[in-house]
MARBA-3410 file (N, C-alpha, C, O; in Angstrom, 1 decimal):
99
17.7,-6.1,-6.1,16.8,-5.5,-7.0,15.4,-5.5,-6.3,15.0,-6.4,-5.6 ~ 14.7,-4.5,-6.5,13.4,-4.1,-5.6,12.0,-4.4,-6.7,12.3,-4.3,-7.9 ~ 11.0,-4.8,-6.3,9.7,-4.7,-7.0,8.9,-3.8,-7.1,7.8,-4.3,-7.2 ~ 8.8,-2.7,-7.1,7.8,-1.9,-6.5,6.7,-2.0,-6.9,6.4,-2.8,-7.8 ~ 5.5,-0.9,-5.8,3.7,-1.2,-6.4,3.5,-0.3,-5.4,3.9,0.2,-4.4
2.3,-0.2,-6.4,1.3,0.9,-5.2,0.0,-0.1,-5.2,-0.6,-0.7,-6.0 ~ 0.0,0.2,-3.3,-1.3,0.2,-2.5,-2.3,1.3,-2.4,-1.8,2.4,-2.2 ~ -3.6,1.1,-2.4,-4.4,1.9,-2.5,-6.2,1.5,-1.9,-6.8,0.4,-1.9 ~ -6.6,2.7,-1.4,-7.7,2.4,-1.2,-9.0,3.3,-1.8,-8.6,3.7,-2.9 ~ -10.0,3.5,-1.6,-11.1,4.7,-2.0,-11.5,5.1,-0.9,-11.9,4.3,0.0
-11.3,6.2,-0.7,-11.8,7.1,0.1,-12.1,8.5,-0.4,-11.5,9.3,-1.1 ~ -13.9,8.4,0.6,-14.6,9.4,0.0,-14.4,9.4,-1.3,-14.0,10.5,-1.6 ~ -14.4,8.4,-2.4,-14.8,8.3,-3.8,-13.6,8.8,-4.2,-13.6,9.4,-5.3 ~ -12.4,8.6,-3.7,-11.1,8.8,-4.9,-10.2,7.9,-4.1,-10.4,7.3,-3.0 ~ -9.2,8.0,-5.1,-8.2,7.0,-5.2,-6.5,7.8,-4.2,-5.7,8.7,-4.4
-6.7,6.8,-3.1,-5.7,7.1,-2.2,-4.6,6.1,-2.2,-4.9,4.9,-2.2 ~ -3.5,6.5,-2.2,-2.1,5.0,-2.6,-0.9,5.9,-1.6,-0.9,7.1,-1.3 ~ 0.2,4.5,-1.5,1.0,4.6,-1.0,2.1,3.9,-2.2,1.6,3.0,-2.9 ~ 3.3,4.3,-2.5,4.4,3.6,-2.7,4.8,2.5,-1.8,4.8,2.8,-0.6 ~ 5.3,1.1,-2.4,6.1,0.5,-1.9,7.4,-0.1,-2.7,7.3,-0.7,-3.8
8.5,0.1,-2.0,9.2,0.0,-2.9,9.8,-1.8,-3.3,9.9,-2.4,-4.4 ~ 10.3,-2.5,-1.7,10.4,-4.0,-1.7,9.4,-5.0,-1.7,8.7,-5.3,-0.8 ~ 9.5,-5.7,-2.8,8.8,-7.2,-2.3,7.2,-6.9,-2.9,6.4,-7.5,-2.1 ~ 6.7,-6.2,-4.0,5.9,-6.0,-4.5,5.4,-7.3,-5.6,4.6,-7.3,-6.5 ~ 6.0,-8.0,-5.2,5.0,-9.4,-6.2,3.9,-9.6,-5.5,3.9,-9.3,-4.3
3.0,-10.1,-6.2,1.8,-11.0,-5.9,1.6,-11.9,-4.5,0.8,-11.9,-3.5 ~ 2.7,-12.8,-5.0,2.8,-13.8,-4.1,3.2,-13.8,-2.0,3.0,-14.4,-1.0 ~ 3.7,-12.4,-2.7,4.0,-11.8,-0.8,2.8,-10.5,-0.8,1.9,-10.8,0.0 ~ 2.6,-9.7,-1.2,1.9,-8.6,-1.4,0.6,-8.9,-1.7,-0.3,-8.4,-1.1 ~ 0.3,-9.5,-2.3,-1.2,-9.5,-2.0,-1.7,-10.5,-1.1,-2.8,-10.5,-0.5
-0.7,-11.3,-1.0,-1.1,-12.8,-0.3,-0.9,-11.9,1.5,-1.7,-12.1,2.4 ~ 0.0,-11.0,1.7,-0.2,-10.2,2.8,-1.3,-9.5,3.0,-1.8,-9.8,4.1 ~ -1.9,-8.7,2.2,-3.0,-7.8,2.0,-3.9,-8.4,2.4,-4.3,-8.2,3.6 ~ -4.4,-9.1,1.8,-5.7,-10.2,2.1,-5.7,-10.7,2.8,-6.7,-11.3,3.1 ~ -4.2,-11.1,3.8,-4.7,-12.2,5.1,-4.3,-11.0,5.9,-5.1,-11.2,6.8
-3.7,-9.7,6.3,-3.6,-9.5,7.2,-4.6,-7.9,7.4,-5.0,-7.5,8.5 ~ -4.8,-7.1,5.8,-4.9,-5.9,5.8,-6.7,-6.2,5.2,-6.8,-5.5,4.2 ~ -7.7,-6.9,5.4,-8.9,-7.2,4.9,-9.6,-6.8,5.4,-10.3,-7.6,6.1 ~ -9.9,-5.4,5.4,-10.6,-4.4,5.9,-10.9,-3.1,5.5,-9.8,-2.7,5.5 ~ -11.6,-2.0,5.1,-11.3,-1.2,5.1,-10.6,-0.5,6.0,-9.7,0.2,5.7
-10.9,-0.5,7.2,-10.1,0.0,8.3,-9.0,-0.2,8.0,-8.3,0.8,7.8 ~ -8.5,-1.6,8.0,-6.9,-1.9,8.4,-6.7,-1.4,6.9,-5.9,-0.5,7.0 ~ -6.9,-1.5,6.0,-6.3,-0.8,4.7,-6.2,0.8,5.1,-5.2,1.4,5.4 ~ -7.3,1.2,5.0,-6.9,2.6,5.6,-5.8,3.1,6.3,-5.0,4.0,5.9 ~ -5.7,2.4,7.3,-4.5,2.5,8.2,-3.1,2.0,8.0,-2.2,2.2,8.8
-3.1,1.2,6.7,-2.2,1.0,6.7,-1.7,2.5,4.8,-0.7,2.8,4.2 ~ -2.6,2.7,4.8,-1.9,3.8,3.6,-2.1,5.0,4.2,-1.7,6.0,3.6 ~ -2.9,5.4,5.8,-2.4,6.8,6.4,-0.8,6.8,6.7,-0.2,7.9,6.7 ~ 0.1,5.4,7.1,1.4,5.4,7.2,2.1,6.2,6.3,3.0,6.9,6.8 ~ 1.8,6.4,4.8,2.7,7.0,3.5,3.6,5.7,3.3,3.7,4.6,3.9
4.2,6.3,2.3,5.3,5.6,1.7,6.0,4.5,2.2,6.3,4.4,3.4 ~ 6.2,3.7,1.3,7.1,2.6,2.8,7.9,1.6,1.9,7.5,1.1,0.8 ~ 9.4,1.2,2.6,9.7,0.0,2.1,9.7,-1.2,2.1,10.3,-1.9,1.3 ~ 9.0,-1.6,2.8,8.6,-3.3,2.9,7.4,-3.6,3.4,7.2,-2.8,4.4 ~ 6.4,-4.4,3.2,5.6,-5.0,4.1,5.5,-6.2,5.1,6.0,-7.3,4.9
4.8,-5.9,6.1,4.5,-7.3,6.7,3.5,-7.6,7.6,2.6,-6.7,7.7 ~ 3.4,-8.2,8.2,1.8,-8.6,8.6,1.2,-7.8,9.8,0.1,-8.0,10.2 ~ 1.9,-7.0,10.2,1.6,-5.8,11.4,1.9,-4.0,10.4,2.6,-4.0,9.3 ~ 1.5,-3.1,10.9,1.9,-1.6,11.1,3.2,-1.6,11.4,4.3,-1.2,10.8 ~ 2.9,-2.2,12.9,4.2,-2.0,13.5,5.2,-2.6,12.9,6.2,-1.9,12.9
5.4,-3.9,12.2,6.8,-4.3,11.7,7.1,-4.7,10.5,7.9,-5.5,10.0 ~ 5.8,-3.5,9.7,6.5,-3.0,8.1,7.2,-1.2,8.4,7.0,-0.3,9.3 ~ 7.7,-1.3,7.4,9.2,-0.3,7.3,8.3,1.0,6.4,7.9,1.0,5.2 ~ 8.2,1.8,7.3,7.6,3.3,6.7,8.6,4.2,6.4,9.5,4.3,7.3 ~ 8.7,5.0,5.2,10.0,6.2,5.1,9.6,7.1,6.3,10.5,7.9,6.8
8.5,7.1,6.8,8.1,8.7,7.5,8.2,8.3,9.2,8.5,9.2,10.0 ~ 7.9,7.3,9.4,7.9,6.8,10.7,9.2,6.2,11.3,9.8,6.3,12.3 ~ 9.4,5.6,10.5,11.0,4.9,10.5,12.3,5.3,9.9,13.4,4.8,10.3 ~ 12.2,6.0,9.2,13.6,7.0,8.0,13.5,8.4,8.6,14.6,9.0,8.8 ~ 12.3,9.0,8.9,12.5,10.3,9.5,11.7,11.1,8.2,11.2,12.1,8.6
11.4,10.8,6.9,11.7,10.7,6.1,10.1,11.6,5.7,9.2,10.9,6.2 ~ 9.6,12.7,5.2,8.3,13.4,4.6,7.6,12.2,4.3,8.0,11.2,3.7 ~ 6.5,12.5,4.8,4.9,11.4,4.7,4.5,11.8,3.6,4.2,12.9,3.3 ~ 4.5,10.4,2.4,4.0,10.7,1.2,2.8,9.9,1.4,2.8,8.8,1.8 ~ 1.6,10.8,1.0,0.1,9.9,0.4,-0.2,10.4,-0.8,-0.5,11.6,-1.0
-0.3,9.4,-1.7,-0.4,10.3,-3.3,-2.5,10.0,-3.4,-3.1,9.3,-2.6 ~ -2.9,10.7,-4.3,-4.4,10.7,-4.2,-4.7,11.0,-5.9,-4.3,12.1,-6.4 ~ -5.4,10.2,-6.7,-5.9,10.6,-7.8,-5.1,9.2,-8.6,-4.2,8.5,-8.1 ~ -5.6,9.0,-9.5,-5.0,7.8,-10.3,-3.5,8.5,-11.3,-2.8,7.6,-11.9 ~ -3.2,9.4,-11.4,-2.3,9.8,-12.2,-1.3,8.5,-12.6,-1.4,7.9,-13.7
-0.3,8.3,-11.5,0.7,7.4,-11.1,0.3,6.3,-10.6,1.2,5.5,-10.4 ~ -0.7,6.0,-10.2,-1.1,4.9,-9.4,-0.5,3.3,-10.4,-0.1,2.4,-9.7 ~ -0.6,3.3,-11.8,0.1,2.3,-12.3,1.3,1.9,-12.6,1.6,0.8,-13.1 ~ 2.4,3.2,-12.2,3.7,3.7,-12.4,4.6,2.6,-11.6,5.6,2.9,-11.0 ~ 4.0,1.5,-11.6,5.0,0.5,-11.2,4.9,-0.7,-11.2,3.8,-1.1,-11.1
5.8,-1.7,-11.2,5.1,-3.2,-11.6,4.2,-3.8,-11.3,3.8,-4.7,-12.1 ~ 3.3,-3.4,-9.7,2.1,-3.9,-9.4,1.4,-2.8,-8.8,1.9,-1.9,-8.1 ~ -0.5,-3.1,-9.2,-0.7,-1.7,-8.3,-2.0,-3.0,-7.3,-2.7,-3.8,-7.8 ~ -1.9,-2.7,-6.0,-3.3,-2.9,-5.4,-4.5,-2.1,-4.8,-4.5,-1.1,-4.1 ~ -5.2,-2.7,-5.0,-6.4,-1.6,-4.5,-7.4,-2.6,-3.8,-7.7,-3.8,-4.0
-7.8,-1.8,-2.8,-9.1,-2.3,-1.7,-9.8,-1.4,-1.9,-9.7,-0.3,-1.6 ~ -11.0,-1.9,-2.7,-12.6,-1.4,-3.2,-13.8,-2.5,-2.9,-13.9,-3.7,-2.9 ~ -14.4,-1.7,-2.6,-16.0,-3.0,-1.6,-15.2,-4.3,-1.7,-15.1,-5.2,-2.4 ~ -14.4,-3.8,-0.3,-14.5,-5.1,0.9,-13.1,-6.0,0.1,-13.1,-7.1,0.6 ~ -12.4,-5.9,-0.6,-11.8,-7.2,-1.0,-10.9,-6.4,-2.2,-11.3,-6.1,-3.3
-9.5,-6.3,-1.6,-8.2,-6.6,-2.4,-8.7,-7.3,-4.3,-9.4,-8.2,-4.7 ~ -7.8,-6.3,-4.8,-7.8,-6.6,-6.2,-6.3,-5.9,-6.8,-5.6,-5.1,-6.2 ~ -6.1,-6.3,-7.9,-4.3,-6.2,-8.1,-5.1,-6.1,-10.0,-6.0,-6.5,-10.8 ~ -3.7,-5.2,-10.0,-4.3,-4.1,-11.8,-2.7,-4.1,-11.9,-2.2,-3.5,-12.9
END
């Protein structure tokens, strides 16, 4: 069974997210976020990826559907769905927060 959440950042004053589908608790996911993705930059860069199934402490050796599945690059934008799953994170001035 999977956890899912959406990651998210602000850019240019709206709300930019990715799906993830595995391993969306707290305890791995944010505790990832904050030690490896504590940046705007590295957040950025890690939700230009799109959609993705797993995280982990590099680009390179979390699991993207678009880069790794072959799979259409999803970047969703706007709050609509952004809560539409058991955890959402967001990076707004400088520092990871979980809604």
């Amino acid at each position: 069974m999977s956890t899912h959440a959406n990651i998210g950042t602000i850019q240019n004053g709206e709300l930019v997210y990715i799906y993830l589908h595995f391993d969306g608790y707290p305890s791995h996911t944010l505790t990832t976020l904050k030690s490896h993705y504590n940046s705007q930059e590295l957040a950025d860069q890690l939700i230009s990826m799109g959609d993705m199934s797993g995280l982990d402490n590099t680009i390179e050796s979390s699991i993207f559907y678009a880069r790794d599945r072959g799979e259409k690059k999803v970047i969703n934008k706007g709050e609509s769905n952004f809560t539409n799953c058991e955890y959402a994170y967001i990076f707004n001035n400088g520092e990871w927060k979980m809604k």
